[in-house]
N, C-alpha and C positions, 0 to 999 in steps of 0.2 A: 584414572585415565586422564584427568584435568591437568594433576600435576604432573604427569609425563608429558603433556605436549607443551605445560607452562615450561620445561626445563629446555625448550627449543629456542626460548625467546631469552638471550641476555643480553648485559648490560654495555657491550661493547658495542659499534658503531662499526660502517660497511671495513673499515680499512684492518678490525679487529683490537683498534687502541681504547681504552676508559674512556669515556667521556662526561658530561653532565647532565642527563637525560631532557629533552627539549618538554614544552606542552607541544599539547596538539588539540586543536578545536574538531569538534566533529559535529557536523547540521544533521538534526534528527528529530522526530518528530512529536516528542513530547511525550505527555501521560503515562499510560501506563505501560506503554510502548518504553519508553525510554526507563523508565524503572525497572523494566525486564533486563534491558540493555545494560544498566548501572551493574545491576548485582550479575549477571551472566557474562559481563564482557567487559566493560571497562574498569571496573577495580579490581580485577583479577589480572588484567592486562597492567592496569598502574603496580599493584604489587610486585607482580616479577617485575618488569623492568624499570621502576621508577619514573617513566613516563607519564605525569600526568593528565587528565583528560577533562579538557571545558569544554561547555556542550552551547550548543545554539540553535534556536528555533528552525524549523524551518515544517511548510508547510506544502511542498511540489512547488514542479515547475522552475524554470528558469530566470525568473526577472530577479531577484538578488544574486545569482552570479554572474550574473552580464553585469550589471549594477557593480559590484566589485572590479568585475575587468574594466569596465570603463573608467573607477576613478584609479587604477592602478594600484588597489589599496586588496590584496585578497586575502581574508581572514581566515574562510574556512580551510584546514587541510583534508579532512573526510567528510564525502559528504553522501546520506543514506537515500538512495532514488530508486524511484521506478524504473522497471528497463525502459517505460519509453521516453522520461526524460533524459536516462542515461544515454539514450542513442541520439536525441537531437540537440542534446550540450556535447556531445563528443562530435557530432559534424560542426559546430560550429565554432569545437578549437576551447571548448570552456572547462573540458576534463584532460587529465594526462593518462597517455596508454599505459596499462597495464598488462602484465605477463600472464598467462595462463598458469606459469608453473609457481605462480605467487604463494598458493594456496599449500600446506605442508601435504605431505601423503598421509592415508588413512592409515589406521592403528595396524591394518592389515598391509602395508603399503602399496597400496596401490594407488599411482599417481592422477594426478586431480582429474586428467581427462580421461577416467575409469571409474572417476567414484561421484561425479557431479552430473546433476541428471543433464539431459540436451537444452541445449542453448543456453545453458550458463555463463557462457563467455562471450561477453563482447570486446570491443577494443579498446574500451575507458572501464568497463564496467567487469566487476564478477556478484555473482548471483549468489545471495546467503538465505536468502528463505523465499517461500512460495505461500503469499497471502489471499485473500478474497475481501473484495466488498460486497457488505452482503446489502438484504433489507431485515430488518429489526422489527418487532412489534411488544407491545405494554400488553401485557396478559390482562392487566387489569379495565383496561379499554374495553375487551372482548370477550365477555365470558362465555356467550356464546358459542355463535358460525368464528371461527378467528383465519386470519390470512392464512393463506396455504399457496399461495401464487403471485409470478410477477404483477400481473395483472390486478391484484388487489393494492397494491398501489397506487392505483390509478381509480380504482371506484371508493369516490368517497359517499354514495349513496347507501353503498353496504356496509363501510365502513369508515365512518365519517371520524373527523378530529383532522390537529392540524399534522404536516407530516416535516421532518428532516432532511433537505435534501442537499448535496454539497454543492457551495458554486463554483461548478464545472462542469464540462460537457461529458465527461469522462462519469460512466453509470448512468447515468440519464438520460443518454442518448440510445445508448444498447437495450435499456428496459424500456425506453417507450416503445420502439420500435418493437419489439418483443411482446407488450400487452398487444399488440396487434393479432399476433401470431406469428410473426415474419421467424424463419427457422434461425437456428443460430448461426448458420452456414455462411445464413443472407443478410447478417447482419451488417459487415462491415461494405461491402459492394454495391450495399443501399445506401446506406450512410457517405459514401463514395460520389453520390449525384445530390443535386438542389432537390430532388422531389424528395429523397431518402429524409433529409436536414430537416424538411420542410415539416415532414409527419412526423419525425419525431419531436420538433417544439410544438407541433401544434399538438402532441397529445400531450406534452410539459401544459400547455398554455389551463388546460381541465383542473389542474392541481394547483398552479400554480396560485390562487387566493389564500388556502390552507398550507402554502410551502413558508418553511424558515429556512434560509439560507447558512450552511455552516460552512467554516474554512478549515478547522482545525479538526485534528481529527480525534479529539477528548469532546469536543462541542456535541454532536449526535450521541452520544453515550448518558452525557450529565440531562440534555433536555427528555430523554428517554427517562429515564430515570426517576426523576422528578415528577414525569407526569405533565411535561409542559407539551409533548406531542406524543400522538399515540402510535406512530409508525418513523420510522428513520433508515436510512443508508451509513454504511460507515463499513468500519475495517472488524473481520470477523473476531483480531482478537483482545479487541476494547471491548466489542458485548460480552464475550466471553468471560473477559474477568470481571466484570459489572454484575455477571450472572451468578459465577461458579464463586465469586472469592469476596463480592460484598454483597450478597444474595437481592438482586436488583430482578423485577419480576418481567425479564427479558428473555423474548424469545426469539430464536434468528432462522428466518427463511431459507430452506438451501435450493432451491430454484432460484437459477438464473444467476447463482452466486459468479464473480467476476473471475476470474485467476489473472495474477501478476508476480512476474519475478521482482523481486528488491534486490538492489546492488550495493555494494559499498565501492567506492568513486573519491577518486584524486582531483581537485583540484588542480587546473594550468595556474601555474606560478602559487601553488600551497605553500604556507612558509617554512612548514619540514617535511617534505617528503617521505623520507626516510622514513621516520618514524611513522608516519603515515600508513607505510607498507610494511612496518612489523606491527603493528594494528592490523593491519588487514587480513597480515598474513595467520595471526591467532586469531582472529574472529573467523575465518573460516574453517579452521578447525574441525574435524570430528568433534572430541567432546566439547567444543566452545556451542557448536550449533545445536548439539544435542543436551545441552545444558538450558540455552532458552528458551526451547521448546517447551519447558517445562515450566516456564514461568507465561509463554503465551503459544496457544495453538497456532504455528506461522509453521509451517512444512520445510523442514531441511533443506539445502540444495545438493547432500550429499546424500548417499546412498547409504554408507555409513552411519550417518548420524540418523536416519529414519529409523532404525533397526532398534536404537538404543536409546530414542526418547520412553522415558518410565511417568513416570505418575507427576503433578502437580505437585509445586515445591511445598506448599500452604495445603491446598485443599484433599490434596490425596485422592482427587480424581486419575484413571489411566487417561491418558490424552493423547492416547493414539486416535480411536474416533475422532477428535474436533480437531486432529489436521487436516487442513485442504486437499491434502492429497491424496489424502484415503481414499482409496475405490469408491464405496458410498458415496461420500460428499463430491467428488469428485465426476457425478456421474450427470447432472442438468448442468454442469457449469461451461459458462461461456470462459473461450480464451480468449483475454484481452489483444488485438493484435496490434502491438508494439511497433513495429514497421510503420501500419497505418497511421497511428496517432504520432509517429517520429514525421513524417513527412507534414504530414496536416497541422502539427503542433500549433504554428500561429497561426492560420485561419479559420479552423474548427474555435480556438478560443474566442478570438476576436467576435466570430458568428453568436457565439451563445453568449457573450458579454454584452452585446450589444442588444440581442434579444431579450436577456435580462433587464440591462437599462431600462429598456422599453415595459417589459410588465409594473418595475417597481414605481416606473414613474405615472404609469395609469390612475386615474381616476379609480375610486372602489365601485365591482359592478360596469365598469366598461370591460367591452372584448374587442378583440381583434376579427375580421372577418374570418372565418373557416377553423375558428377555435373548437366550434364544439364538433369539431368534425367524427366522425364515428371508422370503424374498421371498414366501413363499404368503402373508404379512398383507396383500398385498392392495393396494401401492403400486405393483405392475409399472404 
């Protein structure tokens, strides 16, 4: 099935003449993430058409390609984002529009707005998998009572040690409010107002002496792992192969787990386009998406490709269960909503940057008034 759809992609150029195949950079996110990527999509993609593929860090968010637009200098031509980055670099002119019919038809053909679950497409962005951030925990921590809930999280009396948590607003915001009890409904509406903001730092503010801050998204995995914190946040399918494929004694929460589309995204002024979009247009593939499933549990964005994910390439686990999208796991999960954090982008960060600032530059054992606030403020 791989090399039927690799025989869509050759070595000629839009006008159909030979040409000398370009690179192309693609910003993505490392670990084991990108090693899924390497053997599922980009040597496979170099192979047939000779295009090859350098890769560059990249970690969210928008300040290195604004950064690039500003010195006129744009490096990356793919770049791998959240839908809700994707939606507020495309308002600001930082992505190029993309066609819906980019995507080839499924084996069955059926054209991509038949085989791609809803909301796959935006105007810069199309949707290749459907991931989660979960919360993680060290078995070995708790041999015990062990977390079973967002809210264990947040009590380090029951379960004490230090925790992982990313610096962003983005997970941390939705799970405080949430140890609260606030429904999932209510999450984003509250978060919406100054009192919303407010309860959820000040239930950060309880953890935050036992928090390590990660950026990257391999960092929550390695400190898990190790033993350097006994709880962490991260993307469901770093713990997963931490778990299932170098036998790391990790367990991952499925309450409260996050959902979020991932896009693949054209840079404004990429220095191959072109190429850019026959990369794209094989990484969304049927079997290309249904091939990296099997290197990481990240849910298809085709209909297609859900059907025909099989077992682990290495460990010969089925990996159907540890998609996000399974019914099961799929059932306590919050939908991230993409709009909200497209609109809010720079003052939700700014807010929680700043509030950061402020705990790391605290005194040890100093607090903030109303930190140790409890659920009677009134978010149940």
């Amino acid at each position: 099935m791989l090399a039927a759809t690799l025989a869509l992609f050759g070595s000629a150029d839009a006008s159909g003449e030979a040409s000398s195949p370009p690179r192309i950079t693609i910003a993505t996110w490392g670990g084991a993430y990108e090693a899924a990527q390497q053997a599922a999509l980009f040597q496979p993609f170099t192979e047939r058409t000779g295009i090859e593929v350098d890769i560059a860090r990249y970690d969210g968010g928008l300040a290195e390609l604004r950064a690039q637009h500003r010195r006129g200098e744009v490096a990356w031509d793919v770049v791998d984002m959240t839908m809700s980055d994707t939606l507020a670099a495309c308002d600001e002119g930082l992505l190029q529009p993309l066609d819906a019919d980019l995507p080839p038809p499924s084996p069955e053909g059926l054209p991509p707005g038949r085989d791609f679950i809803d909301g796959a497409f935006s105007r810069c962005g199309i949707t290749h998998t459907v991931y989660t951030t979960v919360i993680a925990y060290d078995r070995r921590a708790f041999p015990g009572i062990r977390p079973r809930r967002v809210a264990d999280l947040f009590d380090t009396d029951r379960f004490p040690g230090r925790r992982a948590l990313q610096r962003a607003p983005f997970g941390n915001l939705e799970w405080a409010l949430l140890s609260y009890g606030v429904p999932r409904q209510d999450l984003y509406p509250l978060l919406s107002t100054p009192r919303g903001i407010g309860l959820a730092l000040r239930r950060l503010e309880r953890i935050a002496p036992s928090a390590v801050w990660w950026e990257g998204g391999d960092e929550p995995v390695a400190l898990l792992a190790k033993g350097e914190v006994v709880m962490a946040t991260g993307y469901n399918g770093r713990f997963f192969h931490a778990r299932a494929v170098e036998g790391a004694p990790i367990e991952i929460l499925r309450d409260g787990q996050i959902q979020e589309y991932e896009n693949w995204a054209i840079a404004a002024g990429a220095p191959n386009p072109g190429a850019a979009r026959r990369f794209i247009r094989f990484a969304t593939s049927t079997p290309a998406l249904a091939e990296f499933a099997r290197h990481l549990p990240y849910g298809p964005a085709r209909e297609s490709a859900m059907r025909r994910v099989s077992t682990h390439v290495s460990a010969g686990v089925d990996m159907q269960p540890y998609l996000p999208t399974h019914p099961i796991n799929a059932r306590n999960a919050i939908v991230k909503d993409v709009d909200w954090y497209a609109r809010t982008h720079d003052r939700i960060r700014k807010t929680f940057n700043e509030w950061l600032a402020g705990i790391e530059g605290r005194a040890p054992g100093e607090t903030v008034e109303g930190a140790g606030s409890t659920p009677a403020d009134g978010a149940r």
